[in-house]
Structure formats: structure tokens, C-alpha cells
N, C-alpha and C positions, 0 to 999 in steps of 0.2 A: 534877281534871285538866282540863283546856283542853284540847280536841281541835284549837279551831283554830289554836290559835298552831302546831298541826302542820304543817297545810300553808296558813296564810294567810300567809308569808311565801317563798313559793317562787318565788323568780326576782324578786322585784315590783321595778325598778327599772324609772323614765323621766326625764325632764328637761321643767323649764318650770316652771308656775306652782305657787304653795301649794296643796293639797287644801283644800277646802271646811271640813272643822271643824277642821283640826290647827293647835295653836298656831305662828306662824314661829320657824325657830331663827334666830337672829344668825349672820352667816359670821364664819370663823375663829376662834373657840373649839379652844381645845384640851383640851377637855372634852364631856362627854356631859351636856346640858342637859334638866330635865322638860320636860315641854310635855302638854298637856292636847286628849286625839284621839278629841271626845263619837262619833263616827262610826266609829273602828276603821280609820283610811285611814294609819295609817301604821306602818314596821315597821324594822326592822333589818337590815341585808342583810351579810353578811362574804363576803369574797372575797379570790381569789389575782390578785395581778395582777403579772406580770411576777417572779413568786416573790416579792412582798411580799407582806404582810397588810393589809388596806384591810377599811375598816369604812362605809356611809352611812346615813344615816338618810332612808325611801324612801315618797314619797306616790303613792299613787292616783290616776293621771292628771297627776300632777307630777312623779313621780322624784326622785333625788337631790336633797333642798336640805339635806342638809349631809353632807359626805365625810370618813375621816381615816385618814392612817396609823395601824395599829394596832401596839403592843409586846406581843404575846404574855405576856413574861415577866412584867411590871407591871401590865398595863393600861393605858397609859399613850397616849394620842390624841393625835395631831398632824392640823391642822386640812389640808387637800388638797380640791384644786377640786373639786367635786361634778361626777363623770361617770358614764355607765355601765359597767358593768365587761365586761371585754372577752368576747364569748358569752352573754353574761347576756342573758334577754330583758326589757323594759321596758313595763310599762304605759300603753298613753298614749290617749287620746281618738281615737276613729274618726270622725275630720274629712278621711278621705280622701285627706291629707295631713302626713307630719312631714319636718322638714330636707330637703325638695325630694323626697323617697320620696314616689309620688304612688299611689291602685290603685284603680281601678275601684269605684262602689257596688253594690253585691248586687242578683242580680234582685230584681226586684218594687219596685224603686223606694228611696229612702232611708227608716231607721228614723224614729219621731217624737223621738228622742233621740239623739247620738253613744253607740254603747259602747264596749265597752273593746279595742283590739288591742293587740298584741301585738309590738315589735320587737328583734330583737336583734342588734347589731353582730358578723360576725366578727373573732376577735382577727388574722388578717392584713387589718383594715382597708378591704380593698377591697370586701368583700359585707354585707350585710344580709338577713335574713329579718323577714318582718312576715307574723304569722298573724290573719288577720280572718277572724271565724267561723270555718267549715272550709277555707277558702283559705290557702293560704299562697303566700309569693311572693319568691321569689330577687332581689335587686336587684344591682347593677352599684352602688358606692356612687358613685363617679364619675361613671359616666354620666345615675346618677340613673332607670335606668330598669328593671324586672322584667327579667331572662335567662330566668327559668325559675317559672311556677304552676304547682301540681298540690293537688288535693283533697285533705285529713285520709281522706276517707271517697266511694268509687268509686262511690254512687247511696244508695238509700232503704238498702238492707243493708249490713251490715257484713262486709268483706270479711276473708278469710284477713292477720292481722297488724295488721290495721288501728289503731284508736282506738274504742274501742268505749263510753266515756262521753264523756261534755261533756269537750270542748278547754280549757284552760285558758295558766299561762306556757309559752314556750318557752327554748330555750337552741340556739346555732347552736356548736357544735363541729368542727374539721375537718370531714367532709364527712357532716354528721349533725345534723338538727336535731331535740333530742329536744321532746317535750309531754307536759306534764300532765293527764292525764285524771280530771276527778272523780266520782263515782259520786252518785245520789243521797242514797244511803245512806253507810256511815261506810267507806269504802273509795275510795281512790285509785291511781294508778298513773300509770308514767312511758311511755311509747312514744317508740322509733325510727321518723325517717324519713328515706333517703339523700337529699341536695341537689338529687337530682335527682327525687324525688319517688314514689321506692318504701319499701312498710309493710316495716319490719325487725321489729315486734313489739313485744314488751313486756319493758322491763327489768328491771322489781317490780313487784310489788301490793304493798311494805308502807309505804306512805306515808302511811296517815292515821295511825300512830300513829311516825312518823319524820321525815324534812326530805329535801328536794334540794338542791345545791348544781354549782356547777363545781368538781370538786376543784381544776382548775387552767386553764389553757387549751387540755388537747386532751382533758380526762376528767372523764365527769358522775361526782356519789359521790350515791348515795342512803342516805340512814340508814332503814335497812330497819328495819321496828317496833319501837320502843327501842332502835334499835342491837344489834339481836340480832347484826346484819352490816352492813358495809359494804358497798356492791355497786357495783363501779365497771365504770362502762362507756365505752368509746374512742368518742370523736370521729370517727375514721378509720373507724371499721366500723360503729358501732350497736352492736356486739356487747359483753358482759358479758365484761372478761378478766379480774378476780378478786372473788371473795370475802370479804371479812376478817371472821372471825368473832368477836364480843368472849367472851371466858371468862365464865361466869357461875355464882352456886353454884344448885347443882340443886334443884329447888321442887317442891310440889306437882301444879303442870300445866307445859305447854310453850306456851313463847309462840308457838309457829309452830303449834298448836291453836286459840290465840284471838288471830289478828293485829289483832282492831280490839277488842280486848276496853276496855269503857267499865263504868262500874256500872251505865248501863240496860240497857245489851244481856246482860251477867251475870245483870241482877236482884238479883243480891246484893253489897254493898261489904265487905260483912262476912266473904266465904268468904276460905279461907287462900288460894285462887288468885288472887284476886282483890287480895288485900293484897301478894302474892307477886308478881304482875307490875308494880303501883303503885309498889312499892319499889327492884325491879331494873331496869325498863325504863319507868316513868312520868317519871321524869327526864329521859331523852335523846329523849321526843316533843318533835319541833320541834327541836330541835339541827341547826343549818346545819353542815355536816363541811367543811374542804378545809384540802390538801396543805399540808406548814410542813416545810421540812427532809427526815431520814429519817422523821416519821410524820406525825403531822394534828393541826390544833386546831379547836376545838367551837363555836360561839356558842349560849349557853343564853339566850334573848331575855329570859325571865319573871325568871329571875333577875340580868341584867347581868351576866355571868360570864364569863370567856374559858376553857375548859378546854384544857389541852394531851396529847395524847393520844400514845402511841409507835404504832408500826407495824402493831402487836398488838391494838391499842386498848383498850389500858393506858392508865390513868388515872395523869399523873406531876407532874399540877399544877393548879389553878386559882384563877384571881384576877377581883376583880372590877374591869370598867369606871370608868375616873377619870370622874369625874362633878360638874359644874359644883357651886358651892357656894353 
């Protein structure tokens, strides 16, 4: 099992030039093309956008170079101008500046490298959030200028709600922009913070062995480890307003016993809990979730797969991505 394809594709969309080792795709394909990525800088990103299905293929400091409508049913790709998806955050190069978004360099002077921030469009258009380091920063899209900074993190500690590992994407939802925090160890988690720049807390810890997503354009979904749950949390609040629990047949252990369960951290690959969690919930690590209809469908990255899920999350179909020949 890949731990990382769990959370190395979380949020990662920007725009601009190719990544450093991924092969270019041609535009307009209506097809899902190989390409050859010696570095690990590019990934697959699905999304709801405007209650369609949209699919891009998403580089490391270049975002989108290539976009397409997606058919659930088929699999089937229709080639669409490579953007960012609306609340999604994007990775892009900390040159101080993107699309006239300008923000200050960090005390102590500039890095000897650009890294990597963080920007994500609101879906009404007119705001952006761009998180550098533990700043983050409200901008006026228009005006092109910050309305509103406020810290990840209120001095050297960690405060009541705060972000308590490393910042990672973000996601700007109605009046919430959540982040991903990674641990150095095999554990991740999502945190709220209101737009205006107070800690609402922590949405999940089961991210390293699940996905985040925008279910849609006011609601984050997190696949809580293996999709044991869904956990979707509003835009509007910060707040977690349901749970979807998937049915599973009952095993020898409980996956909410061992949420980041790997065969080193086990020790053993061979115990029945072990084969037991691999089997029911080793599948849906890394599964991006958002909203389709009355239920939700899947993107399974490692396998090119579109899964379609009911409300329940119920398994009612899967096919695989059309893919260039």
C-alpha cells in the first residue's frame, strides 16, 4: 500500500508552467495520456464544479496543464480549459507574487529558494486566500489587495484549536478556509479557520490513510481512513455537519483502533488484522470523494478508476478512465 498517494494529492492544483520532470500533455485530448513523472510532481485532482464532474491532471508549481469534463457513467473525458477549481487551493511558487496577488516576504529576510504557497480562489469569485508559511492572507480579488492576515499559529505555542503540525494545501469555502496539517509521523489532519482569522479546530485526524476533497462548492468531505466515514464539514461554519458511515463486515480488529495502520507500524503483514484492514479499507486510501447527484463518486488515482458511490456509500458502479492509445 502507498501511503502517499493518501495525502500527496490533496488540494494540489495551480496554473503556469510544466513541473521540472513530468512529461507535457498535448491540450485537448479527450483522453487520459501516460506520461513519465521521475520526481512524483504530478497527480490527479476530481472535482465538482458547478455540479459537474471535472477531472485535471495537476503539477507542482504549475497546476492544471491539462483539464476535462468527466462522465461518471463511462469514463469517458472531454478535453476543458485547464483552471483551478473553485475553493480548491493551488500550489504555486512563493515568488511573492501570482495574477497581481502580491504579500509581503517573511521576517528575516527572503528564503535562498522560492517555496511552495498555497492559493485558492473563492467559488463567489471575488476573494482569494494564499497561505505562505503560517500566514495566511484574505485578498480583495479585484482590488488585488489583502482585506484581512492572521496567523496559522498565535506565537512559539500552540494555541486552544489551532494547527498543531506542518501547514500544508488549503481549501477557501464560504467563510472557512480549511488546512492540512501533516505530522511528521504517518498521521495527518484537516483544521478550520473562519476568514476572519479565528482556530475553529480540527475536522479529522484520519487522513493519512483517506483523501480530502471539496465535496462541492460550500462542503469539505474528508475520507476518513479507508472510508471508514465520510466527514463532511460546511464552509459556512467550520463545523462537521454529518458523518456517513460506510457498512463494513466486521473483522478481527477495528479500524478506528489502528487509523494509520501500515505493515511497519503493525510489524506484521501477515496478522489477520492486518490483512483485514488491507482488504476492506486499503483500497479507498487516497480516494478523492465529492458530491454527483443524490450520492458521491470516488477517484481511485493508482488504479484510473471512477467509482460511483449512493448516499450510504454504497458501492453501485466502477469504471475505468478512457485513456489515450
Amino acid at each position: 500500500m502507498k501511503h502517499a498517494a493518501a495525502i500527496g494529492f490533496l488540494g494540489v492544483i495551480c496554473m503556469g508552467m510544466q513541473a521540472r520532470g513530468a512529461t507535457p500533455i498535448p491540450r485537448g485530448l479527450d483522453c487520459l495520456p501516460s506520461w513519465e513523472d521521475p520526481d512524483g510532481e504530478r497527480t490527479l485532482v476530481l472535482g465538482n464544479v458547478g455540479g459537474a464532474l471535472a477531472l485535471c491532471a495537476v503539477d507542482t508549481f504549475a497546476g492544471p496543464v491539462a483539464c476535462w469534463a468527466l462522465d461518471a457513467a463511462s469514463g469517458k473525458l472531454t478535453a476543458r480549459a485547464p483552471k483551478p477549481f473553485p475553493g480548491v487551493g493551488i500550489p504555486i511558487r512563493d515568488d511573492r507574487c501570482y495574477e497581481g496577488l502580491c504579500w509581503p516576504a517573511p521576517p528575516g529576510g527572503e528564503p535562498d529558494a522560492p517555496g511552495v504557497a498555497y492559493l485558492a480562489y473563492h467559488p463567489d469569485g471575488k476573494r482569494a486566500a494564499v497561505r505562505v508559511g503560517e500566514t495566511v492572507l484574505i485578498f480583495d480579488v479585484a482590488e488585488k489587495k489583502p482585506t484581512r492576515t492572521f496567523k496559522l499559529r498565535d506565537g512559539e505555542s500552540v494555541g486552544p484549536k489551532e494547527i498543531t503540525n506542518a501547514p500544508g494545501p488549503i481549501w477557501f469555502l464560504g467563510e472557512t478556509v480549511f488546512v492540512l496539517g501533516y505530522d511528521a509521523g504517518p498521521a495527518a489532519a484537516v483544521f478550520a479557520y473562519s476568514a476572519r482569522g479565528k482556530a475553529l479546530g480540527a475536522v479529522d485526524w484520519g487522513v493519512f490513510n483517506g483523501a480530502v476533497a471539496a465535496l462541492d462548492e460550500a462542503q469539505l468531505g474528508v475520507n476518513s481512513v479507508g472510508l471508514s466515514e465520510l466527514v463532511i464539514a460546511a464552509g459556512k461554519t467550520g463545523k462537521v455537519v454529518k458523518r456517513v458511515r460506510r457498512a463494513v463486515a466486521k473483522g478481527p480488529c477495528r479500524v478506528k483502533d489502528q487509523p494509520e495502520w501500515s505493515a511497519e507500524a503493525m510489524g506484521d503483514e501477515n496478522s489477520a488484522c492486518f490483512k483485514y484492514l488491507a482488504e476492506v479499507f486499503g483500497g479507498w486510501a487516497g480516494v478523492q470523494i465529492v458530491r454527483h447527484g443524490e450520492g458521491f463518486v470516488g477517484l481511485a488515482i493508482e488504479r484510473g478508476e471512477i467509482v460511483t458511490l449512493d448516499a450510504r456509500l454504497r458501492e453501485k458502479g466502477r469504471v475505468a478512465l478512457v485513456r489515450c492509445r
